[in-house]
N, C-alpha and C positions, 0 to 999 in steps of 0.2 A: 205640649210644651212644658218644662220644668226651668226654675229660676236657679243660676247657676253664680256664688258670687265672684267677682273681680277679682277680687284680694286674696280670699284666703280657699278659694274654691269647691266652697262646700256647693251640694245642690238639693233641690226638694223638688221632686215630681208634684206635692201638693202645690205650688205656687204659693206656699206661705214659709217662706228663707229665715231663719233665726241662727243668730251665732251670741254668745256670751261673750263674746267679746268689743269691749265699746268701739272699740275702734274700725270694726269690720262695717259695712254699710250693708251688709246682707240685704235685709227688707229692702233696698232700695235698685235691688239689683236687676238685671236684664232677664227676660224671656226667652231662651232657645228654643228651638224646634226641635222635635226629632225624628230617629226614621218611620219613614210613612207619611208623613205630614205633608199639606200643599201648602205653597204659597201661591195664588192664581195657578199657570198650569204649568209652575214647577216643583217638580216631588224631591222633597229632602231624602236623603240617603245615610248621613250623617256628618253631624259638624267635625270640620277640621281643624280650627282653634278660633278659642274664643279673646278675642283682643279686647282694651280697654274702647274701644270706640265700636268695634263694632263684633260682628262676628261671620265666618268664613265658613262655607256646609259644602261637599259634596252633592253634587246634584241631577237630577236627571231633567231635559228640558229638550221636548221636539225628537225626544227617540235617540238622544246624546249626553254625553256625557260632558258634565260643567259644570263651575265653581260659582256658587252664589255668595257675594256681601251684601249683608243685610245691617244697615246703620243701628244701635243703642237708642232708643227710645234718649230725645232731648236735641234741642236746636244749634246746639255746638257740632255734634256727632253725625245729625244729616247735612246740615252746611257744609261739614267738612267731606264727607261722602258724595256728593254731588260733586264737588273741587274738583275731586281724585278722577271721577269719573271722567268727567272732563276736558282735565289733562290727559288722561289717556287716551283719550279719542284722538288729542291733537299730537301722539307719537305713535312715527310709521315704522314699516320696515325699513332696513333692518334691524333698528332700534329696540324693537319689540324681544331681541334676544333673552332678555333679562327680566323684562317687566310682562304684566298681563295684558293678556290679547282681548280685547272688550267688546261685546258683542252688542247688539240693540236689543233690548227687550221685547221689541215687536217691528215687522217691516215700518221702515216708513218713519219709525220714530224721532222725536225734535229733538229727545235729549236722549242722551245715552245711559240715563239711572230710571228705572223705573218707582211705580209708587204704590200702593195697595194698604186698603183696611185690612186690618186681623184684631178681633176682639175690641172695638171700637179703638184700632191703635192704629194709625197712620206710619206706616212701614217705609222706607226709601232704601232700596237696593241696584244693584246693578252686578250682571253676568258676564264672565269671564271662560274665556279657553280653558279645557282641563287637562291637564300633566301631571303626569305621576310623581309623588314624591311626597315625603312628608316633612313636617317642621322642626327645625333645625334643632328648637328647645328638646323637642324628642328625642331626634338623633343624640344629646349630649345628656339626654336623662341615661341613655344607655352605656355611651359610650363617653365619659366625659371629655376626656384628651383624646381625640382623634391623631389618626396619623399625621404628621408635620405638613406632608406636600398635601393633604387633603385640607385641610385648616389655613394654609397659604392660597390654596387654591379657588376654596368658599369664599373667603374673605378679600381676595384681589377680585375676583368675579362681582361680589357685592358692593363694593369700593368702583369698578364699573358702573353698575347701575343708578349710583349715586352719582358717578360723574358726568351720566346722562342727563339726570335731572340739573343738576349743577350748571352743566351747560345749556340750560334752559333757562336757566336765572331763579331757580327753584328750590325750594330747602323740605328736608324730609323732616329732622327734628326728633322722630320717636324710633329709632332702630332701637329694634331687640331679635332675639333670635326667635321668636314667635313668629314673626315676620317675614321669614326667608325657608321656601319649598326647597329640600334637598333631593337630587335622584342621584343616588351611588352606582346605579346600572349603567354598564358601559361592554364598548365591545370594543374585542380586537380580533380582526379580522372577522373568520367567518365563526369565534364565539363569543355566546356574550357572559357577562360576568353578572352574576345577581345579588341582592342587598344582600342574603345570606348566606352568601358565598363567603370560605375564609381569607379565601386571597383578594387583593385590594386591588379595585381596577384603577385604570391612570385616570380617571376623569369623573371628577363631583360635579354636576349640575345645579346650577341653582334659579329658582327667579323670585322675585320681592311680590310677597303677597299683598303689599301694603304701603303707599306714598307717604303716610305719616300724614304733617299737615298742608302738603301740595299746595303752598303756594310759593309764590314772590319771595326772594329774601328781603326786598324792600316794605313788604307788607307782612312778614314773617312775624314780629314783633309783637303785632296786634291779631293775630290770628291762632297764635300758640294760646292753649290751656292745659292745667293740669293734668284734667284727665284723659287727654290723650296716649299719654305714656307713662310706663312705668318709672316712680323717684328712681330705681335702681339703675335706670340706663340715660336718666336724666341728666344733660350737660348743668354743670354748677350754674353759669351762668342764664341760665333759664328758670335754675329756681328764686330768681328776686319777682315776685311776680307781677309786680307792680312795675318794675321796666328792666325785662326781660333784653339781653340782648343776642342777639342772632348775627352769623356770618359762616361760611362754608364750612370753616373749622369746630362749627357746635357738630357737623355731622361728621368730620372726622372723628371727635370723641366716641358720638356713638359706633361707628367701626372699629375704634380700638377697642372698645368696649367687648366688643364680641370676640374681635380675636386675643387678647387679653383671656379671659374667660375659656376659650380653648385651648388657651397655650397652659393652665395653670388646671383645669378640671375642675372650676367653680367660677359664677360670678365673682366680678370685681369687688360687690359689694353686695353683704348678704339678701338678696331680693324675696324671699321666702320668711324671713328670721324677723322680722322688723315690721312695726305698721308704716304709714304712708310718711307719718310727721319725724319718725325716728329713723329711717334711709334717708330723708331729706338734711338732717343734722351730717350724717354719717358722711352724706357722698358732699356736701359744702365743707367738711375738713379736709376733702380730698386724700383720703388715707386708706387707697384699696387692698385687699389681699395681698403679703406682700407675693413678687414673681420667683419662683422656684422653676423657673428655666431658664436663667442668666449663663449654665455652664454645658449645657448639650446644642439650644437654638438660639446661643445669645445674638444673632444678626437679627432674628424675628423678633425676637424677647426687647430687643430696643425700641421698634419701630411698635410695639405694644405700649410699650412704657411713656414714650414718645407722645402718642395720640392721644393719651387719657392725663396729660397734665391740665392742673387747675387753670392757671392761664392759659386761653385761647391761644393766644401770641408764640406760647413756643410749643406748637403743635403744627404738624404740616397745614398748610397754607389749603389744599383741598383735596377731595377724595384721589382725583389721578394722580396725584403724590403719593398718596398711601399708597396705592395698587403698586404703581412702578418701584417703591421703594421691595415691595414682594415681589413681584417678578424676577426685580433685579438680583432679587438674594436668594429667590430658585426659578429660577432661568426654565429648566423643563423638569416635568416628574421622568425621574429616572424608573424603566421598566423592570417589574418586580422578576425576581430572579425564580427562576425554573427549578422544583423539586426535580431533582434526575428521573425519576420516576416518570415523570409526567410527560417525560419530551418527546414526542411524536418517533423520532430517531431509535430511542430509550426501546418505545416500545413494539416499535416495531420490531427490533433483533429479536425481543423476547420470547414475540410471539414466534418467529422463524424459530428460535431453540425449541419451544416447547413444542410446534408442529413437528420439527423435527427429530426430536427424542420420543415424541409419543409413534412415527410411522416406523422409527426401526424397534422399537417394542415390540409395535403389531408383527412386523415382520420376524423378529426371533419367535414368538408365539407360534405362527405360523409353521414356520421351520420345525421348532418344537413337536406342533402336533403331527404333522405329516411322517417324521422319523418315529415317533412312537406308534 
């Protein structure tokens, strides 16, 4: 296990975390596993990302292949862990499109989170279906501005997910793109298209690695804490902490937040650059990067603008607005257009020319030798 920090993500295999800087909480920081490691009798393979509340591994369990969350050591982190669990027991098919499939920790089990000692440390996790893909923050380490209909696509699909919760009467509160598994592989017809592939396939996949703080909007209030989320993707109105206020529209923010952010090739607000207390200044002036996509996708570039204003009130109303405000302004991805080269048609003549120039070759050769 090596202690990895939060904030500023340094790590120490010794389990003794030091940063010079006051403001980092290093020493105070979480334990990760790594590969090889058990947790009871399932084997880490390696973490996928490590979130402020909890952290997300790769894993093998019963001869398969599965996503383990394992709660942050503190009574806010597994309370809230257990919630999430919870809830997702209580959403079926086909709901499950978006969100994780949850398995039981053992036949038979009452509760869908399990619990386990490590190092005299009382552990609370719960196991989840595995699918391929990686985290979004990744994706946009690589690639900051994604293609348009891929970034429309994430983002109304995530906007989805939230409006499943939504209609459960339920508030997420912490999106960030840490949060959200992308699969860029896709097929048409009988080929498929691979992440490393240069041409872009018609369809990003995505599902929510993470309910935030899975409850109630009625109880949202008194169940939201700092450290569940990053200040940088923290709705303003969340940072009074003392009476925070919540309504469907705080999780709009955070979907604008995201696609915001891919619409422009950085956070809204420098999440990286800032300690905790100084994003918190920054994002209550409400003054984010300004958008430098007002004159190619200004119908997205609104609905961006839109979602991330300071007052709730003139922000859509809840996430299926968001979505359908993207849909409605690309309708379908248009299918990427054919190198000539490539086209089945293309190459087939080719290959007819080149069979054919190469047999009356042989045959003048022929001819050739036989007369001499």
């Amino acid at each position: 296990m090596k202690q990895v920090c939060l904030m500023c993500g340094r790590g120490a295999d010794d389990r003794n975390l030091y940063c010079q800087e006051a403001a980092c909480p290093a020493e105070k920081s979480p334990l990760i596993f790594e590969h090889g490691e058990k947790l009871a009798d399932i084997e880490i393979l390696k973490p996928v990302i490590v979130l402020r509340a909890s952290t997300i591994y790769k894993a093998n369990w019963q001869n398969k292949l599965v996503y383990l969350k394992i709660a942050h050591e503190g009574q806010k982190h597994t309370t809230r862990l257990k919630r999430e669990a919870i809830l997702l027991q209580t959403v079926t098919e086909p709901d499950l499109y978006f969100l994780p499939h949850l398995q039981l920790p053992y036949p038979g089990a009452k509760e869908p989170y399990g619990q386990v000692v490590v190092q005299n440390q009382l552990l609370f996790y719960y196991i989840f279906d595995y699918v391929e893909g990686e985290p979004l923050s990744e994706v946009l380490a690589r690639n900051p501005q994604p293609w348009i209909y891929h970034t429309c696509s994430i983002v109304s699909d995530l906007a989805s997910s939230i409006s499943l919760l939504q209609s459960l009467g339920v508030c997420h509160l912490a999106l960030n793109p840490e949060m959200v598994l992308v699969n860029f592989s896709a097929t048409r017809g009988s080929e498929t298209v691979s992440p490393t592939s240069t041409r872009k396939p018609e369809v990003a996949t995505i599902l929510l690695l993470d309910l935030g703080i899975a409850t109630l909007q009625a109880e949202a209030s008194g169940q939201w804490y700092p450290g569940i989320s990053h200040p940088a993707y923290t709705a303003p109105e969340l940072l009074n902490e003392a009476y925070p206020s919540v309504s469907y529209r705080t999780d709009v923010y955070g979907l604008g937040l995201i696609l915001y952010e891919m619409l422009i090739g950085q956070p809204a607000y420098p999440a990286r650059l800032l300690d905790d207390k100084a994003l918190i200044r920054v994002v209550r002036e409400g003054k984010p990067v300004p958008m430098n996509r007002n004159k190619d996708v200004s119908p997205v570039a609104g609905i961006a603008e839109k979602a991330i204003r300071p007052d709730p009130n003139s922000r859509q109303a809840h996430a299926s607005e968001l979505s359908q405000n993207l849909k409605s302004t690309f309708k379908k991805i248009p299918s990427e257009k054919e190198v000539w080269w490539r086209k089945t048609d293309v190459l087939l003549k080719i290959a007819i020319g080149l069979f054919t120039a190469a047999f009356f070759i042989f045959l003048i050769f022929v001819t050739v030798s036989l007369l001499s």
